[in-house]
Z-matrix of the N, CA and C atoms (Angstrom, degrees):
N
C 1 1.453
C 2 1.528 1 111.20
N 3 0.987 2 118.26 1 -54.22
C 4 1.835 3 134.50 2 174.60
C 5 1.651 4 107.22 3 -52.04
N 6 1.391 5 118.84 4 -42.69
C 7 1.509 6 121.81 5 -169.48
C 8 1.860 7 90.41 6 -83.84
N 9 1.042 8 116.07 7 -52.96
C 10 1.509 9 116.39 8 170.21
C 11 1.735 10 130.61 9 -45.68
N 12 1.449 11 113.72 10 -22.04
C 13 1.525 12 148.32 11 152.00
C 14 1.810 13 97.85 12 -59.70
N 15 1.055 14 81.80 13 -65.55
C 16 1.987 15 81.89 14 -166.88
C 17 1.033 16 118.66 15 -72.49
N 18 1.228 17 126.37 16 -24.38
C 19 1.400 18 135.02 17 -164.75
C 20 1.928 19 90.12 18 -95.13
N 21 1.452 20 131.44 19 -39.04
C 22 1.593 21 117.57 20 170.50
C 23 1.869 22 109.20 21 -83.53
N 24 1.328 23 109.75 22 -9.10
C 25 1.796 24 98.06 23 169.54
C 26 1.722 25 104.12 24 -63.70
N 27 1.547 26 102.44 25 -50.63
C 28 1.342 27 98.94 26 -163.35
C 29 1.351 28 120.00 27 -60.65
N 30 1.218 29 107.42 28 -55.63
C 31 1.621 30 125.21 29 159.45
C 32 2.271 31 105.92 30 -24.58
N 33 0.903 32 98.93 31 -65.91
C 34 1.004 33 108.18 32 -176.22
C 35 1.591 34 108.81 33 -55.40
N 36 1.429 35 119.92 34 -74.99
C 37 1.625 36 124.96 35 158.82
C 38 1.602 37 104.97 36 -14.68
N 39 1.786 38 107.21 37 -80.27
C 40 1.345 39 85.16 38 -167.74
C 41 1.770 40 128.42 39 -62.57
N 42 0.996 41 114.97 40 3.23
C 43 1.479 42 114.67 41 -175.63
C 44 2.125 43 96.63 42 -94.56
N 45 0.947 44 124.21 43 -58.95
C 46 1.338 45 126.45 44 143.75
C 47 1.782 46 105.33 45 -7.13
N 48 1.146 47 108.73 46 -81.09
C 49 1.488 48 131.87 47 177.08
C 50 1.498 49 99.27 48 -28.18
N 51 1.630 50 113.39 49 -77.47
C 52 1.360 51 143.86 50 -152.88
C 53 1.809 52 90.46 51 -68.22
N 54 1.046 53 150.52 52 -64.12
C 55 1.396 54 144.94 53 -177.72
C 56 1.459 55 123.13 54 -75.24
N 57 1.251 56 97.50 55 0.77
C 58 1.892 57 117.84 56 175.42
C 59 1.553 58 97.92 57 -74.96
N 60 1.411 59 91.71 58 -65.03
C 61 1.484 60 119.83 59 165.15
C 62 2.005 61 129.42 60 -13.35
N 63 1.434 62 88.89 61 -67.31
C 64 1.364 63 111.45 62 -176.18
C 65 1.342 64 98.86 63 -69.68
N 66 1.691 65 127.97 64 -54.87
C 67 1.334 66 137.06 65 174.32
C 68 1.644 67 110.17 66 -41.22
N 69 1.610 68 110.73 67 -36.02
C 70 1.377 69 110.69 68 -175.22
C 71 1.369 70 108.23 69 -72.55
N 72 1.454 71 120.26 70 -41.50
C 73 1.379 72 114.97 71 -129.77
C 74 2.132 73 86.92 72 -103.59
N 75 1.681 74 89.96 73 -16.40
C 76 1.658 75 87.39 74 174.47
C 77 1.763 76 123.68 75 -85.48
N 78 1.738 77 105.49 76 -11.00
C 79 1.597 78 118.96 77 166.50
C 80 1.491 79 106.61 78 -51.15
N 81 2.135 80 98.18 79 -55.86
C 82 1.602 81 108.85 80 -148.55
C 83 1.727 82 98.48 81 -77.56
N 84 1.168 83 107.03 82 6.79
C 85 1.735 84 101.07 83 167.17
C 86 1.218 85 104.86 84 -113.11
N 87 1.236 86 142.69 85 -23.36
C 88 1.235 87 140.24 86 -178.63
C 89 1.949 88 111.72 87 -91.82
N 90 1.226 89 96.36 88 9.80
C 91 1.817 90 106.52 89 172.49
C 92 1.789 91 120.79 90 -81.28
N 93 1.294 92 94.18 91 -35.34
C 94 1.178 93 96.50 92 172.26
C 95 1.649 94 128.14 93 -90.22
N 96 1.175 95 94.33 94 7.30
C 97 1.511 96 112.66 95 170.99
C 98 1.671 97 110.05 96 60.56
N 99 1.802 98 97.65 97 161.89
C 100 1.451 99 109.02 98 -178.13
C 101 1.329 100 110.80 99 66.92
N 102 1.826 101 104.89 100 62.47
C 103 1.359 102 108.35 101 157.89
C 104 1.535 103 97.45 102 -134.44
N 105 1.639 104 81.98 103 165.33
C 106 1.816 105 107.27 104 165.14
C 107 0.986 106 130.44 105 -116.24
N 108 1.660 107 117.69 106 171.21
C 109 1.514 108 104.06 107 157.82
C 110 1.776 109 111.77 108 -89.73
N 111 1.353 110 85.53 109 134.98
C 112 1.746 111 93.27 110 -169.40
C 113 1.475 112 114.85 111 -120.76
N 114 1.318 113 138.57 112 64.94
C 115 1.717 114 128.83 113 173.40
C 116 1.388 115 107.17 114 -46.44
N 117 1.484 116 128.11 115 138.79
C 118 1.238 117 125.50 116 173.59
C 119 1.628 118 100.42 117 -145.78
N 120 1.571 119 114.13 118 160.00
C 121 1.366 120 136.30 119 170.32
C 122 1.187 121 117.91 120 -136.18
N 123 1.472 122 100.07 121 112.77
C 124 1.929 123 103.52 122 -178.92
C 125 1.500 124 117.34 123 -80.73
N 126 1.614 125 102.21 124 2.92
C 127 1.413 126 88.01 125 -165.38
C 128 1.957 127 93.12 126 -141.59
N 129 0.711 128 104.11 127 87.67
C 130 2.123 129 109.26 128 178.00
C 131 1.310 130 94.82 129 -53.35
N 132 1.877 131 96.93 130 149.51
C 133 1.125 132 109.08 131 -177.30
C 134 1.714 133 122.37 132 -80.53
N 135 1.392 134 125.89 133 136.95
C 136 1.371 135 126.46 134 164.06
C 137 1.722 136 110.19 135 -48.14
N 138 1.696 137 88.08 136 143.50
C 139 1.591 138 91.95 137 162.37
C 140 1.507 139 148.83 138 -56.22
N 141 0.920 140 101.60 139 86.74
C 142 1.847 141 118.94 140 -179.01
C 143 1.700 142 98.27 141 142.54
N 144 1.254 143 115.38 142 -6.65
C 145 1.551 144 121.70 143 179.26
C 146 1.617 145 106.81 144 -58.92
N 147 1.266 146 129.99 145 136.78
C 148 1.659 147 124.60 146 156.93
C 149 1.525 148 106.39 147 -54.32
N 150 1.714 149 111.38 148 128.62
C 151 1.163 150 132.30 149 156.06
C 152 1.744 151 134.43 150 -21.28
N 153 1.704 152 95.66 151 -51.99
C 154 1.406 153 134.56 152 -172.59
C 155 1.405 154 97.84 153 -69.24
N 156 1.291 155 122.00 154 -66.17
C 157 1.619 156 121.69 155 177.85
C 158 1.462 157 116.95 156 -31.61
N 159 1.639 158 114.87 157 134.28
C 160 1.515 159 123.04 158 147.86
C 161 1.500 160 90.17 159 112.67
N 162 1.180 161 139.76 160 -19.51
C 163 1.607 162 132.74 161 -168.78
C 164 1.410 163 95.33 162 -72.85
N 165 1.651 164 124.56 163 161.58
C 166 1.121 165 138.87 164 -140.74
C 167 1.511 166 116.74 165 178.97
N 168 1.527 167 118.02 166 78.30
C 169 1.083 168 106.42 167 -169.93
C 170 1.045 169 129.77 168 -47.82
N 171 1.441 170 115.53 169 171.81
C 172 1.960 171 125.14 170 173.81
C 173 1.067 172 121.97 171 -169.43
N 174 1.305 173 111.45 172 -162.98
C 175 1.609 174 127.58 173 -168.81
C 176 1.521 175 95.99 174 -150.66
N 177 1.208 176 122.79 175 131.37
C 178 1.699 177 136.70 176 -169.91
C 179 1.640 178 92.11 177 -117.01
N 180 0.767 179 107.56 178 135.88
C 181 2.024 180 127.72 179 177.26
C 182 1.301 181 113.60 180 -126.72
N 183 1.311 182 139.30 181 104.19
C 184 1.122 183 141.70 182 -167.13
C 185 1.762 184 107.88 183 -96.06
N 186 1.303 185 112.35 184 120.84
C 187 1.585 186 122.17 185 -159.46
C 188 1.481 187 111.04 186 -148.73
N 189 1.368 188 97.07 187 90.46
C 190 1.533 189 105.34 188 170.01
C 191 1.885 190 99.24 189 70.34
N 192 1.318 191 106.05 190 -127.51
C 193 1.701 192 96.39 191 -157.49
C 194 1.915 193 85.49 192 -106.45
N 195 1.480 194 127.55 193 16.31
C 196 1.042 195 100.76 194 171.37
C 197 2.166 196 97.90 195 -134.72
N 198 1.613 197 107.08 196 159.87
C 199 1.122 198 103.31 197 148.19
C 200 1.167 199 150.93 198 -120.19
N 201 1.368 200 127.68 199 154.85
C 202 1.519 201 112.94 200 -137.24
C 203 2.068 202 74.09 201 -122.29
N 204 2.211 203 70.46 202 140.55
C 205 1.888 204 84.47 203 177.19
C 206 1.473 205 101.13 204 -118.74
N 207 1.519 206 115.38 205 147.10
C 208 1.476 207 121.61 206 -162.26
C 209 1.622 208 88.43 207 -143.80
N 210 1.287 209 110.65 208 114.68
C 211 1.618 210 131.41 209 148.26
C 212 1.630 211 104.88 210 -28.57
N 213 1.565 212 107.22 211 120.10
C 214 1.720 213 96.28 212 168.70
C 215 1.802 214 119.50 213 -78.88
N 216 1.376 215 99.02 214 -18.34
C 217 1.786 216 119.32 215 177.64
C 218 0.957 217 88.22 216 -73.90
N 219 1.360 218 158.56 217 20.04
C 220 1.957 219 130.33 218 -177.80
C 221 1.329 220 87.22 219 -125.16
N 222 2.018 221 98.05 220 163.10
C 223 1.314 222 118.05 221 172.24
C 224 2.007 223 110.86 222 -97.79
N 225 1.641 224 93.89 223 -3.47
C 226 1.448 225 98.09 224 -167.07
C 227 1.643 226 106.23 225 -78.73
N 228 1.511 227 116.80 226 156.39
C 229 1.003 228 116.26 227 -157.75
C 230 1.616 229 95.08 228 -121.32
N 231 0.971 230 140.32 229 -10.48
C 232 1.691 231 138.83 230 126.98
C 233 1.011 232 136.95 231 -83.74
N 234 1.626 233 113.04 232 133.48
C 235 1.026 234 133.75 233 -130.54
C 236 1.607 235 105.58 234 -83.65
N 237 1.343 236 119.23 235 155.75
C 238 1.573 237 126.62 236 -147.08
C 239 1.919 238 91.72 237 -83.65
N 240 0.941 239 89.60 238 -48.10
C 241 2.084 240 90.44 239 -179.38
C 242 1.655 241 114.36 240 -135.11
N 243 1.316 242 113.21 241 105.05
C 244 1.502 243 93.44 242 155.07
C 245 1.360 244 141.99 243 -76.25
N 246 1.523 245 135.91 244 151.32
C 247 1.479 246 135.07 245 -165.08
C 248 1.320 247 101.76 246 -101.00
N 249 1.298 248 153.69 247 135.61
C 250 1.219 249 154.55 248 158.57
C 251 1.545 250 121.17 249 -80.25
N 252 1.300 251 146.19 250 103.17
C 253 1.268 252 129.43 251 -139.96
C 254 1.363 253 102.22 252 -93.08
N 255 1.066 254 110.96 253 -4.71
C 256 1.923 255 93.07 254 161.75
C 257 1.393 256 114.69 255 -136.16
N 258 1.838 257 94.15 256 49.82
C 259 1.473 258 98.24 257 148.49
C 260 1.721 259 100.31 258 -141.26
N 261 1.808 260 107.02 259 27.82
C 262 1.628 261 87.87 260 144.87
C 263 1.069 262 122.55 261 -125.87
N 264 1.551 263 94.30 262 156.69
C 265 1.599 264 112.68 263 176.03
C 266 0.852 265 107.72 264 -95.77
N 267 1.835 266 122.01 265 146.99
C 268 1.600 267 127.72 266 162.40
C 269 1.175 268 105.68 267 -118.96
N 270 1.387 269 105.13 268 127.89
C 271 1.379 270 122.16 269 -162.36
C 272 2.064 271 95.23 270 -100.26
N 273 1.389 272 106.27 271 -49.82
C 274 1.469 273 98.84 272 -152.84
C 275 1.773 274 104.82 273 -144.85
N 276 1.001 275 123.62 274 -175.65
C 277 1.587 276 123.83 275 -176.87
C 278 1.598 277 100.21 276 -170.11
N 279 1.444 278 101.79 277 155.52
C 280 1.798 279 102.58 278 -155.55
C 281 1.302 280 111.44 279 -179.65
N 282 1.217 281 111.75 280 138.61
C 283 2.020 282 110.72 281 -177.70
C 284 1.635 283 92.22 282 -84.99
N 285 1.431 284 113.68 283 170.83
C 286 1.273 285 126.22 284 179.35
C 287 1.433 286 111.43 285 -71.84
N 288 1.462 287 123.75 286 142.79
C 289 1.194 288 113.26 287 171.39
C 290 1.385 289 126.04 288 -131.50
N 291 1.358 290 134.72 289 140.10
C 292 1.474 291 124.97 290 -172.11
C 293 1.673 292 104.71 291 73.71
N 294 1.022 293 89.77 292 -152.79
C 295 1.706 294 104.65 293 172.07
C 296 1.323 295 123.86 294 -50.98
N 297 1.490 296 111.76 295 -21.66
C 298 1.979 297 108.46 296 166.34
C 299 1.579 298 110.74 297 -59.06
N 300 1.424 299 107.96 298 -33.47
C 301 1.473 300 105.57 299 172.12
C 302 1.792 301 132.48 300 -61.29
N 303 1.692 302 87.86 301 -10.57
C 304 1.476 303 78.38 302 179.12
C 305 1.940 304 99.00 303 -124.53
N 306 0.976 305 102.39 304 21.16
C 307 1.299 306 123.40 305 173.86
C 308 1.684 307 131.76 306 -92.04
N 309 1.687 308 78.31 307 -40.21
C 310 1.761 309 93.82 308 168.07
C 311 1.121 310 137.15 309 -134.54
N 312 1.191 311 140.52 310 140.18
C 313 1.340 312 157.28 311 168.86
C 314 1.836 313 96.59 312 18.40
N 315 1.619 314 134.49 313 135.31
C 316 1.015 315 119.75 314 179.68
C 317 1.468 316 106.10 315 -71.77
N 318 1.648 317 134.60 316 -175.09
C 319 1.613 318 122.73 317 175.22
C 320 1.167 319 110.74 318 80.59
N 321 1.596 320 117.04 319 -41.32
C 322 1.347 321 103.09 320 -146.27
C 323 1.892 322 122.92 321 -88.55
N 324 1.238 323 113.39 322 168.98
C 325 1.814 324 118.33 323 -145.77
C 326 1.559 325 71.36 324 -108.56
N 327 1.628 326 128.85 325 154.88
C 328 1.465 327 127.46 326 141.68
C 329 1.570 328 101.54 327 -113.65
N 330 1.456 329 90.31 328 137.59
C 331 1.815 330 102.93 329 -168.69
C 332 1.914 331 93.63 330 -123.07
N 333 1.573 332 102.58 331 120.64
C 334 1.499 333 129.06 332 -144.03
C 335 1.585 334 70.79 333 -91.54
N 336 1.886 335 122.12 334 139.51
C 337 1.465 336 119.34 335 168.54
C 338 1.138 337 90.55 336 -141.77
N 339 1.668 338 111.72 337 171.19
C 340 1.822 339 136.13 338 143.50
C 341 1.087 340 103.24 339 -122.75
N 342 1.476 341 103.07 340 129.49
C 343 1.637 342 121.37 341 165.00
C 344 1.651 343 95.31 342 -124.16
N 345 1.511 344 85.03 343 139.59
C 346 1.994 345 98.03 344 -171.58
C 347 1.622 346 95.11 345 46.78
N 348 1.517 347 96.97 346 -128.55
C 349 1.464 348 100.53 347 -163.88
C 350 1.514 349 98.46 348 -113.56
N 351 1.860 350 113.24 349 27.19
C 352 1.524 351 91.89 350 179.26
C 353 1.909 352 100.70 351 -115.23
N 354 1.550 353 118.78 352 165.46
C 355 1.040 354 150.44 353 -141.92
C 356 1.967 355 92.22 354 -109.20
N 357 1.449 356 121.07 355 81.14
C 358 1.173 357 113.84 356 -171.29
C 359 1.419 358 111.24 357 -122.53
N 360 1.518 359 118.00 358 132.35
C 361 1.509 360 110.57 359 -175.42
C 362 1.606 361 103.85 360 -110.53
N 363 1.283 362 111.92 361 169.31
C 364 1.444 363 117.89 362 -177.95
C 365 1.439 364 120.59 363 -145.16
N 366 1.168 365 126.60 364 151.01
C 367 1.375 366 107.43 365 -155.70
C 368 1.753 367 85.55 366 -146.63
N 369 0.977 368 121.38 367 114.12
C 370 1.828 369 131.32 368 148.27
C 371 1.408 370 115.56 369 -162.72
N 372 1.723 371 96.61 370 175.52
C 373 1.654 372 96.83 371 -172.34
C 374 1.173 373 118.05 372 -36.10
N 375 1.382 374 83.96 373 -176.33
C 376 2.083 375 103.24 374 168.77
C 377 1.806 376 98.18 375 -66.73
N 378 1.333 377 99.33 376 -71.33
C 379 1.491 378 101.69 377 -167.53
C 380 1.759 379 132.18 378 -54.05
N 381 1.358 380 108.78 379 -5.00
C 382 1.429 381 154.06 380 134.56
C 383 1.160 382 101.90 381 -23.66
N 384 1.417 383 103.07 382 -72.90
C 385 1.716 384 114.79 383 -124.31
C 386 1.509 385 82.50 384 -97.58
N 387 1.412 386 117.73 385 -46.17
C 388 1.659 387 114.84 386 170.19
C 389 1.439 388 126.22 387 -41.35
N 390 1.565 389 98.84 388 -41.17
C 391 1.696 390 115.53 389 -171.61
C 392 2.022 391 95.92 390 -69.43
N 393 1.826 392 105.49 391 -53.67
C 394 1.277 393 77.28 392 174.72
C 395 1.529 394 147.06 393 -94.35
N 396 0.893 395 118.19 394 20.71
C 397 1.807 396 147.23 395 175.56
C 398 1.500 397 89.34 396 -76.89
N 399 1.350 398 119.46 397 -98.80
C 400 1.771 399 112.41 398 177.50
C 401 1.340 400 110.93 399 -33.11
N 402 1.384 401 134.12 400 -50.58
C 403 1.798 402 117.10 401 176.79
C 404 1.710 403 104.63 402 -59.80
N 405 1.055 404 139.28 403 1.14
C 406 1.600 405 138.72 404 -178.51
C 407 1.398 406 111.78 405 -115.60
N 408 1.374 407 103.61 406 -29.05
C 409 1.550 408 103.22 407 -179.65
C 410 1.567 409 108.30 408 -89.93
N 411 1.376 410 119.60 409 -4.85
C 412 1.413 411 139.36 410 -172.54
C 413 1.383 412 124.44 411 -92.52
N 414 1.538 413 105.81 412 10.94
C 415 1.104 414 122.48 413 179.21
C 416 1.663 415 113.10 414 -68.31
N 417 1.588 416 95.23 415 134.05
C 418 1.543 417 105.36 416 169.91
C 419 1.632 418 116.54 417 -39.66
N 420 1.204 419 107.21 418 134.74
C 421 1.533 420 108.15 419 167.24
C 422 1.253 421 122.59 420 -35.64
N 423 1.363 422 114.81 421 136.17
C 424 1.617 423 106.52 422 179.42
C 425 1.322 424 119.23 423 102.49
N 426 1.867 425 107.12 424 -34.52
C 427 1.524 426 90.98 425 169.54
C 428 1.590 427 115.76 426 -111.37
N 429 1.628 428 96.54 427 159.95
C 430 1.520 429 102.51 428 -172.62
C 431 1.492 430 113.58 429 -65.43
N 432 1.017 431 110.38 430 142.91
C 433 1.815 432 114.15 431 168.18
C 434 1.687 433 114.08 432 -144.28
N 435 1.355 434 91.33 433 138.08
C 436 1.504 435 96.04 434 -168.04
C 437 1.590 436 110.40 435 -137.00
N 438 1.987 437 99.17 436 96.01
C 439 1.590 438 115.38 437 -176.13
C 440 1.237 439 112.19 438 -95.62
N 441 1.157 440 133.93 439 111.03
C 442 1.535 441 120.70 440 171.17
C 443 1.403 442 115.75 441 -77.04
């Protein structure tokens, strides 16, 4: 009975522990300010594939000329992909459809991109999506940017 006590404190502690955690590690990115909530998919679905599949929540950090995307499920404290801002393209913009709707964040816009040669979607609010359009169209003189 006593080892059965100890064995659900700990259990318990570390889960305590484990969401302390996430709370921490989502402050120390949100300290330096100018983030969002950002769902993203690096990889769109094939034809006959469900819609809903591959989204991945996050947090977008906007840093200098690139933005950095961070998994909200991770313990890692660098960020899963950086964006280079004048190497994306925006191809398209779009409400959720089918199963993305119950996949992502309610509100939220998915804004269709290419960065380099990969196929990346993004998914946050309007006021998001405003904030990042002006950070892309805000590019230093000289470099190309391409908002649809």
């Amino acid at each position: 009975m006593v080892l059965a006590l100890l064995v659900s404190g700990a259990v318990l502690a570390l889960l305590v522990l484990g969401l302390f955690g996430f709370g921490m590690r989502r402050r120390l990115i949100q300290r330096l300010g100018g983030t969002f909530d950002c769902s993203a998919r690096f990889t769109p679905p094939r034809a006959g594939q469900s819609q809903g599949k591959g989204w991945l929540y996050g947090v977008a950090r906007y840093n200098g000329d690139h933005v950095e995307w961070f998994r909200v499920f991770s313990y890692a404290l660098r960020p899963r992909r950086t964006l280079q801002r004048d190497r994306i393209q925006v191809r398209d913009r779009r409400q959720p459809v089918g199963e993305e709707e119950l996949a992502l964040l309610p509100g939220a816009v998915v804004l269709s991109c290419r960065h380099d040669e990969w196929d990346v979607e993004l998914a946050m609010s309007e006021d998001a999506l405003t904030g990042f359009l002006a950070w892309l169209e805000a590019a230093p003189p000289g470099q190309r940017v391409n908002v649809a």
